[in-house]
C-alpha positions as CSV (number, residue, x, y, z in Angstrom):
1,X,58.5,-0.2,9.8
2,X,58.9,3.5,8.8
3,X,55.1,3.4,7.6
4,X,54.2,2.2,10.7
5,X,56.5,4.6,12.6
6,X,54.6,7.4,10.3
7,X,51.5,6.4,11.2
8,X,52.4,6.3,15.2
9,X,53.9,9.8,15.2
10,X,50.4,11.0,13.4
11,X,48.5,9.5,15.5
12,X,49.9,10.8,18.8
13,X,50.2,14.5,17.0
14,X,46.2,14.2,16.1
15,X,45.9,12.8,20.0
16,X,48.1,16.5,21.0
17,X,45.9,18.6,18.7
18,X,43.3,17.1,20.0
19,X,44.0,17.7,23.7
20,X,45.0,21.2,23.1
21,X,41.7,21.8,21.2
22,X,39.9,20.5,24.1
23,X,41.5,22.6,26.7
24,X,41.6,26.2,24.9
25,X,37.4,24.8,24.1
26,X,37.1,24.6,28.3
27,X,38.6,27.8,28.6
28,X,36.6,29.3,26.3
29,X,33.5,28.4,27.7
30,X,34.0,31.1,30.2
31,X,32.9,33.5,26.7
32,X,30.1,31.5,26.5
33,X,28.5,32.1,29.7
34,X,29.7,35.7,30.0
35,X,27.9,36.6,26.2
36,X,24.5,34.3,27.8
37,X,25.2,36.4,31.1
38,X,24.9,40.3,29.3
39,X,22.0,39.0,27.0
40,X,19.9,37.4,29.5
41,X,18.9,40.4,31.4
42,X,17.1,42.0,28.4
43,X,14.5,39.7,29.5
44,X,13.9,40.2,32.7
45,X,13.9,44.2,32.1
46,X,10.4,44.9,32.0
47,X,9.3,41.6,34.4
48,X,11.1,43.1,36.9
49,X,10.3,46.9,36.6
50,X,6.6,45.6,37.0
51,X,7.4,43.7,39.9
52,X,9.5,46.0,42.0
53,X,8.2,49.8,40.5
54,X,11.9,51.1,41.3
55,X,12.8,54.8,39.8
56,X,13.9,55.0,36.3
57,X,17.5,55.6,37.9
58,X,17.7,53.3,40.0
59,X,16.2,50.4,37.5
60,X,18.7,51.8,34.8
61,X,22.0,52.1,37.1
62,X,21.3,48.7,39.9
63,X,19.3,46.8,37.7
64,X,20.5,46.7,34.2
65,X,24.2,48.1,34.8
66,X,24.8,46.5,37.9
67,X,26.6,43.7,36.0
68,X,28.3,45.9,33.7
69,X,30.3,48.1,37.0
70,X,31.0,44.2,38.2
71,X,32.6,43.7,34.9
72,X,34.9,46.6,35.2
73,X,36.0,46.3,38.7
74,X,36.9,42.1,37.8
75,X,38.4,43.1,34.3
76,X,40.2,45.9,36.2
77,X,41.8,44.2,39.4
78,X,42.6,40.4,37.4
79,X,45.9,41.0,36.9
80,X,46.6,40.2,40.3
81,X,45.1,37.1,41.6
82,X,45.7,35.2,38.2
83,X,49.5,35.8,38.3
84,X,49.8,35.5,42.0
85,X,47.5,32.0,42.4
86,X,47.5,30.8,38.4
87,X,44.9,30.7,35.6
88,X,43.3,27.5,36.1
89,X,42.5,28.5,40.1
90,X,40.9,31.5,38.7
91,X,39.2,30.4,35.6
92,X,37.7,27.8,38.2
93,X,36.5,30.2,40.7
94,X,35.2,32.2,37.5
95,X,32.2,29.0,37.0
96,X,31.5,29.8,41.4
97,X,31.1,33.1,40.8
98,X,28.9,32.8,37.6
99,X,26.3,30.0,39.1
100,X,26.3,32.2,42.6
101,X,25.4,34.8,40.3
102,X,22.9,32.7,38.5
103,X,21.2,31.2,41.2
104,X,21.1,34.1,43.8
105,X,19.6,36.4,40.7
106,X,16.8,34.2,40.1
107,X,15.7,33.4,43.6
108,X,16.4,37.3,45.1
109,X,13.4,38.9,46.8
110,X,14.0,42.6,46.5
111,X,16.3,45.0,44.5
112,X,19.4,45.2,46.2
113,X,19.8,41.8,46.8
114,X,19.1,41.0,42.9
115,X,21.2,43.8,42.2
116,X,24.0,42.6,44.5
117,X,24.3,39.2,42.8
118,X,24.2,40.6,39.0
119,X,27.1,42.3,40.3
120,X,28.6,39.4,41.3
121,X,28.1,37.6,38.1
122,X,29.7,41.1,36.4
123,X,33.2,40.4,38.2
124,X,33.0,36.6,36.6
125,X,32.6,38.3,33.2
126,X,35.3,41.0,33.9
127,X,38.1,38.5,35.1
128,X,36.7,35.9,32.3
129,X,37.8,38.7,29.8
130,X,41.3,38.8,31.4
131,X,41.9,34.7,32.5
132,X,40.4,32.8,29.7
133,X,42.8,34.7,26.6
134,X,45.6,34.9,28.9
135,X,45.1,31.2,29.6
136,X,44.7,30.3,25.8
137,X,47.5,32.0,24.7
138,X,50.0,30.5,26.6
139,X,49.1,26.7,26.0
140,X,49.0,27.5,22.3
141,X,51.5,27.3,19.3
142,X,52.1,30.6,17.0
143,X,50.1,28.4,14.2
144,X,47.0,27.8,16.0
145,X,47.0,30.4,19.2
146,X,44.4,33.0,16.7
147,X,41.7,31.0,15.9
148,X,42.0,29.0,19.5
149,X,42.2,32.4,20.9
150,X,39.4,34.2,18.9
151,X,37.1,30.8,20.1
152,X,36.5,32.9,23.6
153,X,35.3,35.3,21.2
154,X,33.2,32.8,19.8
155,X,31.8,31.7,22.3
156,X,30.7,34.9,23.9
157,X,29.0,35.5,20.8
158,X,27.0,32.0,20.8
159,X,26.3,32.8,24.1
160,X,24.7,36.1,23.0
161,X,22.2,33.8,20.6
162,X,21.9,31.4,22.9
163,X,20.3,33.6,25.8
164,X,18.1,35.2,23.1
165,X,16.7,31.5,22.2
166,X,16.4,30.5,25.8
167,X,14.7,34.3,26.7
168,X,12.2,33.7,23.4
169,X,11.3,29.5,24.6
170,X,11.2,30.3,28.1
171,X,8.3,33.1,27.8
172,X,5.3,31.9,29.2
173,X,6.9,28.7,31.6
174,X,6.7,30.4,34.4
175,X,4.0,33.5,34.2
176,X,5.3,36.2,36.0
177,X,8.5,34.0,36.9
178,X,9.7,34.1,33.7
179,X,12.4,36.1,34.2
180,X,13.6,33.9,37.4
181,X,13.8,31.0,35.1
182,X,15.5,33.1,32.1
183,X,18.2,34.1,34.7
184,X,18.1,31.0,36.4
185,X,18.9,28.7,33.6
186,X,22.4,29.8,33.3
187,X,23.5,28.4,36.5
188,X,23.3,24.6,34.2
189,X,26.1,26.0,31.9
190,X,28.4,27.2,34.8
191,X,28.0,24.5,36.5
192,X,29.1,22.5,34.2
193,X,32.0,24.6,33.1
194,X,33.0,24.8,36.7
195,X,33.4,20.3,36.9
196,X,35.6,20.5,32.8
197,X,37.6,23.4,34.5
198,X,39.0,20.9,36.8
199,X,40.1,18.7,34.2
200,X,42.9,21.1,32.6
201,X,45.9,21.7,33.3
202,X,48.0,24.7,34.8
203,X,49.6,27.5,32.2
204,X,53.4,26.1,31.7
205,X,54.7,29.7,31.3
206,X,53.1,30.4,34.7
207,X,54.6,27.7,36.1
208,X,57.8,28.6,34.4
209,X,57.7,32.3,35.7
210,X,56.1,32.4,38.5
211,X,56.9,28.8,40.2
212,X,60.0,27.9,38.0
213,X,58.0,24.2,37.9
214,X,60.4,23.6,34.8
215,X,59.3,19.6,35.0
216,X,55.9,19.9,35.4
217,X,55.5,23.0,32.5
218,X,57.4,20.3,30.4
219,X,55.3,17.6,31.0
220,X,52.0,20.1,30.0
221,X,54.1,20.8,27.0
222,X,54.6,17.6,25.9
223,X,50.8,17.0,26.2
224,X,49.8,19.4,24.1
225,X,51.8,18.4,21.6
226,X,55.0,20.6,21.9
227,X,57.8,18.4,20.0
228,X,60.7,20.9,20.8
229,X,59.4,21.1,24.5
230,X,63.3,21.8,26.0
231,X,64.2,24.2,23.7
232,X,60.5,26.1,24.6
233,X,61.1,26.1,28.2
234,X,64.7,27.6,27.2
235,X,63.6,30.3,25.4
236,X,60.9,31.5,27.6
237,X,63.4,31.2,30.5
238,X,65.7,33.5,28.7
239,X,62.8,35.9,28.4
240,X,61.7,35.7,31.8
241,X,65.9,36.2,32.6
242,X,65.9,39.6,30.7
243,X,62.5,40.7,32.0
244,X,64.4,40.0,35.5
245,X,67.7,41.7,34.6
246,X,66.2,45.1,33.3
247,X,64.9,45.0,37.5
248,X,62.9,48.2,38.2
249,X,62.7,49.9,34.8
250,X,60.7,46.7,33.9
251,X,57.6,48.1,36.2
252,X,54.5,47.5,34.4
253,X,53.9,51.0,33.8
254,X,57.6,51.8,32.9
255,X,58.8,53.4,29.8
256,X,59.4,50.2,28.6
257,X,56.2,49.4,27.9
258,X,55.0,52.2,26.7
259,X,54.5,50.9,22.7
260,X,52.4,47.5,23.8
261,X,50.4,49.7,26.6
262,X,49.4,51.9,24.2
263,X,48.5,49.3,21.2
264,X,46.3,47.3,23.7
265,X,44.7,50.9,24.9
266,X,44.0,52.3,20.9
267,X,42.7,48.3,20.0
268,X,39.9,48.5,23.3
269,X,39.3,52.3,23.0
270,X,38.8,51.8,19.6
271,X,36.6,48.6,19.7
272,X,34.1,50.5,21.8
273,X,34.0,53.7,19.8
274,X,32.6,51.6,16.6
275,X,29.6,51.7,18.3
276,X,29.5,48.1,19.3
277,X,27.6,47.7,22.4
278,X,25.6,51.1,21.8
279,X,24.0,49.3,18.7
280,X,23.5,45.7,20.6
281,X,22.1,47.1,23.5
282,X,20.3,49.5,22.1
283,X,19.2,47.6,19.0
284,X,15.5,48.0,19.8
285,X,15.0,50.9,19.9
286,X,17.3,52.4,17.1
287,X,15.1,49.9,14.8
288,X,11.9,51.3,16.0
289,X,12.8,55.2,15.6
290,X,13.4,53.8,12.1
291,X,10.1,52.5,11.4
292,X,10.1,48.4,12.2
293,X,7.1,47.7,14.9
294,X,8.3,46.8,18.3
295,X,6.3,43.5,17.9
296,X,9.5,42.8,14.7
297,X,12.2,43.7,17.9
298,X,12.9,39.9,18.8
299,X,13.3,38.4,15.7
300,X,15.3,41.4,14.5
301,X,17.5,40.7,17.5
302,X,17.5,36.9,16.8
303,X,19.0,38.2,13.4
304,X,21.7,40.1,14.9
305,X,22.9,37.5,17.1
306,X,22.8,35.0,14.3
307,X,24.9,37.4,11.5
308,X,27.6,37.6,14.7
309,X,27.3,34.1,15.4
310,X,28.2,33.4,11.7
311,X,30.6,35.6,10.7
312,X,33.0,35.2,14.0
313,X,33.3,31.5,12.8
314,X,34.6,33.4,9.8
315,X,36.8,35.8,11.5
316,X,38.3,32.7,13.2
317,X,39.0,30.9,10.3
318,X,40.4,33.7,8.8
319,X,42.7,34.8,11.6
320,X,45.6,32.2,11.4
321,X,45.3,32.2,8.1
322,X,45.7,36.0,6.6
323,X,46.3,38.1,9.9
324,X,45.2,39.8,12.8
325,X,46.4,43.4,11.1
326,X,44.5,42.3,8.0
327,X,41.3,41.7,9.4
328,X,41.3,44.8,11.5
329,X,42.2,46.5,7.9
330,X,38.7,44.8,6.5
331,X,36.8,45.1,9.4
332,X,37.8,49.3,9.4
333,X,36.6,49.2,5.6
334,X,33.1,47.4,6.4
335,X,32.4,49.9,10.2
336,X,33.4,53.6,7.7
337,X,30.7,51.8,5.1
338,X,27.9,50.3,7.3
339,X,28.3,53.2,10.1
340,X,27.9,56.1,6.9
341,X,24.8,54.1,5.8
342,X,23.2,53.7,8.5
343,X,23.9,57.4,9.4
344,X,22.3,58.2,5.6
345,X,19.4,56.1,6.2
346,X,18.1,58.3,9.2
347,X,19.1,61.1,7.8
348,X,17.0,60.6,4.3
349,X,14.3,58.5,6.1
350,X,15.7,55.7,3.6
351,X,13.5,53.4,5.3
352,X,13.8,50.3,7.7
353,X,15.1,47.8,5.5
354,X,18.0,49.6,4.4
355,X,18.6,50.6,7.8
356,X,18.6,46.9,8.5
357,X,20.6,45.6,6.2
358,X,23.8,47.9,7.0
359,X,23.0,47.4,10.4
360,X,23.6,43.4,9.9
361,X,27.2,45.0,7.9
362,X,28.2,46.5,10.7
363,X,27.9,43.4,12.9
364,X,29.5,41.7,10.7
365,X,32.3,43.9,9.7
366,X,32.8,43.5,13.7
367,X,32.7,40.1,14.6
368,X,35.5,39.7,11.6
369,X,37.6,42.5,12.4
370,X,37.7,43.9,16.2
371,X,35.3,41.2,17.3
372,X,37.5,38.3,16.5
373,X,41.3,40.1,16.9
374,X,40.9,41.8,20.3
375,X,41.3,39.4,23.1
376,X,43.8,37.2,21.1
377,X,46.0,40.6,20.3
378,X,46.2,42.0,23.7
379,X,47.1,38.5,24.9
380,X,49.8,38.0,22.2
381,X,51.8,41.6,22.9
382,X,52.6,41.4,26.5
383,X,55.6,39.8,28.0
384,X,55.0,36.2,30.5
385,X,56.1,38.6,32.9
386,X,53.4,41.2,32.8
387,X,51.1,38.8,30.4
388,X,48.2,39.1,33.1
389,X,48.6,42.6,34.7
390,X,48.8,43.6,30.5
391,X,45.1,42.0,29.4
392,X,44.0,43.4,32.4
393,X,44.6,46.6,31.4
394,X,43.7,46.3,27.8
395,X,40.1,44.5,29.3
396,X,39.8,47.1,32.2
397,X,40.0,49.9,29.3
398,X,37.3,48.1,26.7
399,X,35.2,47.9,29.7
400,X,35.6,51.4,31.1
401,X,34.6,53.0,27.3
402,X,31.6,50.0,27.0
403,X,30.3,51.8,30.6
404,X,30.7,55.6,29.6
405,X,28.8,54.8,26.4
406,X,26.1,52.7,28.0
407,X,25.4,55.7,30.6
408,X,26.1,58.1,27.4
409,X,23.2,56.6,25.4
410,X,20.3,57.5,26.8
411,X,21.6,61.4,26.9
412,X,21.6,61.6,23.0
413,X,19.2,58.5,22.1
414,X,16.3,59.5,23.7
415,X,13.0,60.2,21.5
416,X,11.4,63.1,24.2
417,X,14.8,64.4,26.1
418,X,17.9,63.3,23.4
419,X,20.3,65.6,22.5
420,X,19.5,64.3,18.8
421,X,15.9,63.2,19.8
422,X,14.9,64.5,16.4
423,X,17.0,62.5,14.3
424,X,20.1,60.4,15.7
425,X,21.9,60.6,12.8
426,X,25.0,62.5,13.7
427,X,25.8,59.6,16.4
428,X,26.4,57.5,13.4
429,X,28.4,59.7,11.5
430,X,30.7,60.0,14.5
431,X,31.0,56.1,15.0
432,X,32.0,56.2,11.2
433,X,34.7,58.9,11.5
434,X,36.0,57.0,14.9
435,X,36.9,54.1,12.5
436,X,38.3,55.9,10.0
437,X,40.6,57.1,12.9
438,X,40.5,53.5,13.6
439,X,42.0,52.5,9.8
440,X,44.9,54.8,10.0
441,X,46.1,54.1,13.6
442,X,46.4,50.1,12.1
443,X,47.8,50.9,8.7
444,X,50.4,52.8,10.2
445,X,50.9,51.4,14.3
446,X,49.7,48.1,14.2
447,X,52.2,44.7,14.0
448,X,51.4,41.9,12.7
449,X,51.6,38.8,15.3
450,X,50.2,35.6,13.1
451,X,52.8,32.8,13.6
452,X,55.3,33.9,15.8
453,X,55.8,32.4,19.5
454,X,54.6,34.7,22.1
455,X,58.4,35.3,22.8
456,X,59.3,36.1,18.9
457,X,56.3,39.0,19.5
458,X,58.6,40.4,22.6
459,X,61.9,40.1,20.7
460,X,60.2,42.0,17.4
461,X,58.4,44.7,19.9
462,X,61.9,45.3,21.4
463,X,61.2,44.3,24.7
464,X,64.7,42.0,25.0
């Protein structure tokens, strides 16, 4: 009988696991369409430049960035409608907005009207950045919310390889409607996303805080596999009570929160300043003012995607399992190496392979470190009270600093008119010095989160 009763209780905690699993995985899909959504363009860049002949200005600021000011405006404004109207509602309206995008991209007729639905599709990814890791890391326990969390990551980083497949197969379907199809295509995945979304249940600490639901959060609970689901719903209660009772000095931008505002600003200012999204976007180019043929650009790029792809499956392993402070530690070490190397190679014409190869340690040393802490970080640190308005804020920043560098670039990249047209090494070599900065602000201010409840991370912060 006790066998039996063993094998009963396994059984239903494999079927929890299971379900939780497949909820964070639906939620994390919004990653995957937001990584397919930022790559996908790349192909249509010079299709549409011959089609429409717009200036160089207007091409680089309503055609390529359009997206990217869509992104911070949803990353920036998030807060709100996910704590007023709930994360599934939002993470659902995220798939609308993403196949409206989708569809109205690859059917517009002129510019603005192209430029006004890439826009649209850039508020998706900016409130994806904000719902989906909020959304994960309340439906998750302290010994699995890292690597369920870092799956958003994940996934924007499969979608990343995925849009530079589907660019690569779907050259030459459509002749000069290539790039309609390219951007086209990823109205299938949000579709699809849109139909799972409905399928998941609502945040029990939003329904908890902001519609004290206390029988339906239990029931969600209980589902995902929450044994102790009473004395869960007690303690965040108690929390919520003490965010209540501190009244006005509990303002999101109160003194109060001035230690977690400022740990989810240095983690996003710093995640940018490593040079990230200068080196993906940009990736091209920096290979081909070091010697590789433009004709080697798309299987270089194929290579980067697939070094991220690989080692963000090993960041998430990693992350329950040795830390979120500890990765960021080895991820410092591998950006101050790679970003040094890279900056020696230009500036000793070391030659494109080398370049190469430290270029692929950089990625790396990201998608373990920053790449895989990030979202599941600023999620962890914030209070159910403020837990959306806070990864609002940390997203809003990453995305603020991923604009001024993307308009940055071209200033001191540029072969004829760059500051360092001659030789970009010095960008480099400041990239590398940011993450030295980087290594010392999380030796010495960083805490380490891995397998407390979201509440034990508020007690040890001193918010109660």
């Amino acid at each position: 009988m006790q066998t039996q009763a063993n094998l009963e209780s396994a059984n239903t905690s494999m079927k929890s696991h299971g379900y939780s699993l497949r909820v964070s995985l639906i939620a994390a899909l919004a990653g995957f369409i937001f990584g397919f959504d930022t790559v996908v363009i790349s192909g249509a860049n010079q299709p549409i430049k011959d089609l429409w002949h717009t200036s160089t200005l207007f091409h680089g600021f309503f055609i390529m960035s359009m997206a990217l000011w869509g992104t911070v405006l949803g990353s920036l404004t998030a807060g709100i409608p996910i704590q007023k109207y709930g994360r599934k509602k939002v993470l659902l309206w995220i798939g609308i907005l993403f196949s409206i995008s989708a569809l109205g991209s690859a059917f517009a007729q002129d510019p603005y009207t192209f430029s006004f639905f890439r826009f649209i599709g850039g508020i998706g990814i900016g409130v994806s950045s904000v719902v989906a890791p909020t959304y994960i890391s309340e439906i998750s326990t302290p010994a699995t919310r890292g690597r369920l969390g870092a799956m958003y990551q994940f996934n924007i980083v499969f979608g990343i390889f995925i849009a530079f497949l589907s660019n690569y197969f779907l050259k030459g379907m459509g002749g000069a409607n290539d790039w309609r199809w390219m951007l086209g295509v990823m109205a299938l995945p949000s579709l699809i996303y849109t139909v799972m979304v409905f399928g998941i249940p609502e945040s029990p600490r939003w329904l908890i805080a902001k519609m004290n639901d206390l029988v339906a959060a239990k029931k969600v609970f209980q589902k995902l596999g929450v044994k102790n689901a009473d004395e869960v719903i007690s303690t965040i209660t108690t929390s919520i009570q003490h965010e209540s009772a501190a009244g006005k000095a509990s303002g999101f931008f109160s003194s109060r929160y001035k230690t977690i505002m400022w740990l989810a600003f240095m983690i996003a200012f710093f995640n940018q300043w490593s040079g990230i999204n200068f080196i993906l976007y940009y990736a091209p180019e920096i290979l081909e003012r070091a010697g590789l043929a433009a004709k080697e650009s798309l299987f270089n790029s194929i290579a980067i995607g697939g070094i991220n792809l690989i080692f963000t499956f090993v960041g998430l392993y990693l992350i329950d399992r040795i830390g979120r402070k500890t990765l960021l530690i080895i991820g410092s070490f591998g950006y101050i190496l790679s970003l040094s190397m890279v900056a020696w190679s230009f500036y000793s014409g070391a030659g494109p392979i080398f370049l190469m190869t430290f270029l692929l340690l950089f990625i790396a040393s990201h998608a373990v470190g920053q790449g895989a802490v990030i979202w599941v970080f600023i999620s962890e640190i914030f209070p159910n009270k403020i837990r959306s308005m806070g990864q609002s804020f940390g997203s809003g920043t990453h995305w603020v600093f991923a604009a001024i560098i993307t308009l940055i670039t071209p200033t001191f990249l540029d072969a004829k008119n760059g500051v360092f047209k001659d030789n970009p090494w010095p960008i480099f070599a400041f990239f590398a010095f940011m993450m030295v900065l980087q290594l010392i602000w999380v030796l010495t201010k960083v805490p380490e989160t891995k397998g407390r409840s979201l509440e034990q991370i508020q007690k040890e912060l001193g918010l109660e």
